[in-house]
C-alpha positions in Angstrom: -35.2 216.9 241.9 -36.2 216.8 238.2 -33.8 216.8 235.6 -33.7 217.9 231.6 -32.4 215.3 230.1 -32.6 213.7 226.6 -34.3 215.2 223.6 -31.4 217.7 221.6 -28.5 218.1 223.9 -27.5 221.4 224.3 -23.7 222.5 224.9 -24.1 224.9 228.0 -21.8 226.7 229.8 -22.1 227.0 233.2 -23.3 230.8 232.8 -25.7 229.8 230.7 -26.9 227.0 232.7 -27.2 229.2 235.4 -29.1 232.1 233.0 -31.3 229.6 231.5 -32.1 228.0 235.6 -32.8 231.7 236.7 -35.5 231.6 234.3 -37.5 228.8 235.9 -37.2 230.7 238.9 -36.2 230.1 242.6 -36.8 226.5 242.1 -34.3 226.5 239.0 -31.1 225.1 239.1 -27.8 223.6 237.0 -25.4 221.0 237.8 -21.7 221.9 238.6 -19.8 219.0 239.1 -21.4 216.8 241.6 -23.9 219.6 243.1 -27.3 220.9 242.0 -27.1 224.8 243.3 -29.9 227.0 242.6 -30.0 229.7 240.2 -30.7 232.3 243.0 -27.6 230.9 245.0 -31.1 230.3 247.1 -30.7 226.2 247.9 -27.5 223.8 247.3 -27.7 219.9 247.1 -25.6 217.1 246.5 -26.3 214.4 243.9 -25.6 211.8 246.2 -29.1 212.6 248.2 -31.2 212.0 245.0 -29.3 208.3 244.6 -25.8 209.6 242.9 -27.9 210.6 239.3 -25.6 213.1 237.7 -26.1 213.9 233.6 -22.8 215.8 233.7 -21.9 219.6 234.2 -24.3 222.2 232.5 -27.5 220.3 232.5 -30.6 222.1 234.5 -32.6 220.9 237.6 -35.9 221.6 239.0 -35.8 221.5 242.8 -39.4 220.4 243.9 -38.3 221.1 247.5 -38.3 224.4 247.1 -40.5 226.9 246.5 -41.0 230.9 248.2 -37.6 231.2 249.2 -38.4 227.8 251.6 -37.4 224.3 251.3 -40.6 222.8 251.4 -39.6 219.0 250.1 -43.1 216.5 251.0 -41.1 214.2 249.7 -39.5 211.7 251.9 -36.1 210.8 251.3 -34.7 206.9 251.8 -30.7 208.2 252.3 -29.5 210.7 254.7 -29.7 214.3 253.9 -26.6 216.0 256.2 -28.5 218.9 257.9 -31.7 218.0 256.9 -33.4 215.2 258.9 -36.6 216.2 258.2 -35.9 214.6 254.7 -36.4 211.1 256.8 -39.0 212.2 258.9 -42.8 211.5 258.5 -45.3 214.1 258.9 -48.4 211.7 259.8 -49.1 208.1 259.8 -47.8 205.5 258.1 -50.3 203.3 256.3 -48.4 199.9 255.0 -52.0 198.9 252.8 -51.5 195.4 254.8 -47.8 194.9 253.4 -44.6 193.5 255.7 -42.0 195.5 256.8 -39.1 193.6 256.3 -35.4 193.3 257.9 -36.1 196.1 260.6 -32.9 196.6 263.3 -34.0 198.0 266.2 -37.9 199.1 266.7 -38.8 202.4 269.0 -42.1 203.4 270.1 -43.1 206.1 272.6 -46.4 204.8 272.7 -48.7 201.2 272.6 -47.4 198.9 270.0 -50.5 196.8 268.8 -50.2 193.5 266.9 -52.5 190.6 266.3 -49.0 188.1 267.1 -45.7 188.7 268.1 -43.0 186.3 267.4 -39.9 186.9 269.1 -36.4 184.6 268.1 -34.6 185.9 271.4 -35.2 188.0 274.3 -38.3 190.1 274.6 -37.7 193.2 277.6 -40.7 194.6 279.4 -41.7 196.5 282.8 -44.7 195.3 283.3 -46.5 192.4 280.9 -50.3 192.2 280.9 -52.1 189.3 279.4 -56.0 188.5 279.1 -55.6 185.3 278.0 -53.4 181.9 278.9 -49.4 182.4 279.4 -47.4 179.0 277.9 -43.4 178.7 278.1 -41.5 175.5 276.8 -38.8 176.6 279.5 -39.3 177.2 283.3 -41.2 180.1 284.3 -38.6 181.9 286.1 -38.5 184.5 289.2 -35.2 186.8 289.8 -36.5 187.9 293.5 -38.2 186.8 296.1 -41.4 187.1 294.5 -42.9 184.2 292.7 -47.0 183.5 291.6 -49.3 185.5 293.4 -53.4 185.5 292.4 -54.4 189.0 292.4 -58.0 188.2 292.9 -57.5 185.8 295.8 -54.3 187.5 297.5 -52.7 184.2 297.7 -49.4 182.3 295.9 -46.1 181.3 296.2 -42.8 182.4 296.4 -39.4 181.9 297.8 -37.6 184.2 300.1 -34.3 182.1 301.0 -32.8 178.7 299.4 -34.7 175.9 301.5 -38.1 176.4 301.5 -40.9 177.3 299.2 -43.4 179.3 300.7 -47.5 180.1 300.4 -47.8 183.6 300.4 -50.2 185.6 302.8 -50.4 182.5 305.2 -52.8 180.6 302.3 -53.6 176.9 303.2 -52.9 174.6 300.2 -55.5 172.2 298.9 -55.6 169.5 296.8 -57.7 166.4 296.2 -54.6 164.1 295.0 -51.4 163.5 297.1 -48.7 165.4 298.8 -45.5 163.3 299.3 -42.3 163.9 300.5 -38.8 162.4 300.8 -38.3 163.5 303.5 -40.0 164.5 307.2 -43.6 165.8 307.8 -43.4 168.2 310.4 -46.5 170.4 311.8 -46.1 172.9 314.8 -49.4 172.1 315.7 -51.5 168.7 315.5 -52.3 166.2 312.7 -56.0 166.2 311.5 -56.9 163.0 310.2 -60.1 163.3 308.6 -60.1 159.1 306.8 -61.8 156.5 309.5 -60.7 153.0 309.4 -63.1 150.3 310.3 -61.7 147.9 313.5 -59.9 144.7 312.3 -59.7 146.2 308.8 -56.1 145.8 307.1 -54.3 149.5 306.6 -52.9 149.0 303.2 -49.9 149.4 302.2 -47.7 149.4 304.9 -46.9 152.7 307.2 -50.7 153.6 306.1 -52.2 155.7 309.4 -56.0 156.9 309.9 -57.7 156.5 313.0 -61.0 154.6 314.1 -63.4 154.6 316.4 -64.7 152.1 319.3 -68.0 152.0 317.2 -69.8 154.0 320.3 -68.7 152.3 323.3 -66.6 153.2 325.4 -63.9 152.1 327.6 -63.2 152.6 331.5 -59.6 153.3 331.9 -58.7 153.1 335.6 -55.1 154.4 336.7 -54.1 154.8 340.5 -52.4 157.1 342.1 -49.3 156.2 344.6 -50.0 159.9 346.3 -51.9 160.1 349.7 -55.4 161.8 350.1 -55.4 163.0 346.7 -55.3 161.1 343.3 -56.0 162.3 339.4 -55.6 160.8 336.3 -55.4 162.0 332.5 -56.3 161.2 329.4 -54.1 160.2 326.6 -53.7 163.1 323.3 -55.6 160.6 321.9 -58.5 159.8 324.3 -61.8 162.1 324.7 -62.6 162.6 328.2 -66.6 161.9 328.9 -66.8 161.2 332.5 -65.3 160.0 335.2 -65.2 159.6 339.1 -62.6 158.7 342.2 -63.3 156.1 345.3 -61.7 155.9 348.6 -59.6 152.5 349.9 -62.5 150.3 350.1 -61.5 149.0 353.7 -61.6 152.0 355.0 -64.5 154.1 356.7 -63.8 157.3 354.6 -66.0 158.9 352.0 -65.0 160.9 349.2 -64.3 164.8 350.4 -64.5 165.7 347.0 -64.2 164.7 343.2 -64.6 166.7 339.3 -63.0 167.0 336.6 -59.0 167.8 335.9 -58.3 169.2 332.4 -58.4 166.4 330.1 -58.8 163.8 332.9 -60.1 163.5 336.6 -58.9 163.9 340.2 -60.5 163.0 343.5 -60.1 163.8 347.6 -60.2 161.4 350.5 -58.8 162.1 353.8 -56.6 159.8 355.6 -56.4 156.6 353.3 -55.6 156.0 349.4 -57.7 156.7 347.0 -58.3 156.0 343.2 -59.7 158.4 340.4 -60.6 157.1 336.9 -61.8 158.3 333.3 -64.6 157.3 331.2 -63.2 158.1 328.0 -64.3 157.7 324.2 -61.2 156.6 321.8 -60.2 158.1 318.1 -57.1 156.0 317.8 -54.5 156.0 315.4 -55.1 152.8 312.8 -50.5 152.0 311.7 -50.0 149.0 309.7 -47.3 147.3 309.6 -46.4 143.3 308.5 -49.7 141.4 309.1 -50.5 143.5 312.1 -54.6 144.8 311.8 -55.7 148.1 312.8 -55.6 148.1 316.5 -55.2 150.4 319.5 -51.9 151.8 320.1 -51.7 150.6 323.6 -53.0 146.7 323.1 -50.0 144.3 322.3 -50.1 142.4 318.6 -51.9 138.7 318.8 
C-alpha cells in the first residue's frame, strides 16, 4: 500500500478523495477512517494489515495488490490478513543467504529436513531414526518393548522379553576375551567345556579356580567288580574316556570267557557258571579345584 503523504496538504473531502483515487485507476484508493477502500468499490483493506499507518481521513492510497480487477499482492505480509492467507504464504523457496531463524515455536515439514547439526534442549519424536555414523547418549539407551539391540548385518542382539532375564536374540552365542562373572549360579542345560589345561601338581590360583588336566599320556587301569552272577560291566566316569578294556572269569574256576565288548562308555563281559570281572582302560581329563593348600589333583584321590 503506498500512501501520498507530505509535500502541500490538501483539504479533501471524502468525494473528492474518492474522484481524485478513481483517477489512478482500479488500484486507486482514499482513506475513510481506519479503511483503505478502492475507488472502484473494487478492493477494501484495513490499516491494521499494513502495520496500523493511517495519515487521517481524505488522504489517497495506491494498492500494489491489485491490478485487472484481481488482487494480485507478491508481497508477503508479516500480520494476518482475515480472508486472505495467501498474504502469509510463500510461493517458492525460501533462501535465508546463510542467516538464523530465530525464536521459531513449532517447526512443520511434509518432507526431509536437512541440517549439518541439530541441537535439541528437550525431547526429539521420530518413527524411525537413521544414522551413518556413531550414536552417543549421556543417559541410558532405553527400550519401551521387548525389543532391545539387534545387528542388522549379523541378525544377532539383545533384548528382554520378561523382567528376569536378558536374552541373545536369534539363539547368538556370546563371546568375549575378558570375564563373565556372576553373583549368583552358573547354570548350563548341557555340559561345561573347559578349554584352559592345568599342569599336575601345579597350584589353581586363587581359590575355587577349576580347569582340568591330563595324565600326561598314560593311562590308568580302573578295575570295578561286579556282585552279579555270569555277567559283569563297568562304566566310565562323565569324566573318564573309555580306550579299552576287557573282563576275566573267577580265576579258580575252569571257565572261559563266553563273551566280552564294549558297553556304552564302559565294558561288560560273560562267563557261565562262576563270577566274573570286567574292567576299563580309560584316559582321564579331570577337573583341577583348588581349595586351601590342596594341589591340583584327581577328583577321586584323597588330599596328602
Amino acid at each position: 500500500m503506498t500512501f501520498l503523504i507530505g509535500g502541500t496538504r490538501l483539504s479533501l473531502s471524502l468525494s473528492q478523495a474518492r474522484k481524485l483515487a478513481g483517477y489512478i485507476g482500479a488500484s486507486g484508493g482514499y482513506i475513510q477512517g481506519n479503511v483503505a477502500k478502492g475507488a472502484l468499490g473494487a478492493w477494501t483493506e484495513k490499516l491494521s494489515a499494513f502495520g496500523g499507518f493511517n495519515p487521517g481521513e481524505g488522504h489517497v492510497v495506491m494498492a500494489g495488490f491489485y491490478a485487472n480487477g484481481a488482487v494480485v499482492n507478491d508481497y508477503l505480509y508479516r500480520k494476518a490478513v482475515p480472508g486472505h492467507p495467501e498474504l502469509n504464504t510463500m510461493s517458492t523457496a525460501l533462501d535465508m543467504g546463510g542467516n538464523d531463524v530465530n525464536a521459531v515455536n513449532n517447526l512443520s515439514a511434509s518432507g526431509t529436513v536437512s541440517a549439518r547439526e541439530v541441537n535439541a534442549s528437550d525431547t526429539v519424536n521420530a518413527k524411525t531414526t537413521r544414522t551413518s555414523g556413531e550414536t552417543y547418549t549421556g543417559g541410558w539407551f532405553r527400550t519401551t518393548g521387548d525389543s532391545g539391540w539387534y545387528s542388522e548385518k549379523w541378525g544377532g542382539g539383545f533384548h528382554m522379553k520378561d523382567d528376569k532375564w536378558i536374552r541373545a536374540f536369534g539363539g547368538k552365542s556370546i563371546y568375549t576375551s575378558g570375564e563373565v562373572r556372576s553373583d549368583g549360579r552358573l547354570s548350563t542345560g548341557e555340559y561345561l567345556q573347559l578349554d584352559k589345561e592345568a599342569n599336575v601338581g601345579d597350584r589353581c590360583s586363587p581359590d575355587g579356580l577349576s580347569g582340568f588336566w591330563r595324565t600326561n599320556g598314560q593311562v590308568r587301569t580302573v578295575v570295578r567288580e561286579s556282585s552279579g552272577w555270569a555277567v559283569a560291566s563297568v562304566s566310565c566316569l562323565n569324566n573318564e574316556v573309555m580306550t579299552g578294556g576287557g573282563a576275566a572269569c573267577y580265576a579258580a574256576s575252569d571257565n572261559r570267557i563266553k563273551w566280552s565288548s564294549p558297553n556304552g562308555n564302559g565294558w561288560a563281559g560273560a562267563c557261565p557258571h562262576t563270577s566274573v570281572t570286567a574292567y576299563v582302560v580309560i584316559y582321564e581329563r579331570q577337573l583341577c579345584i583348588y581349595a586351601g593348600d590342596v594341589r591340583a589333583r584327581r577328583f577321586s584321590d584323597k588330599p596328602d
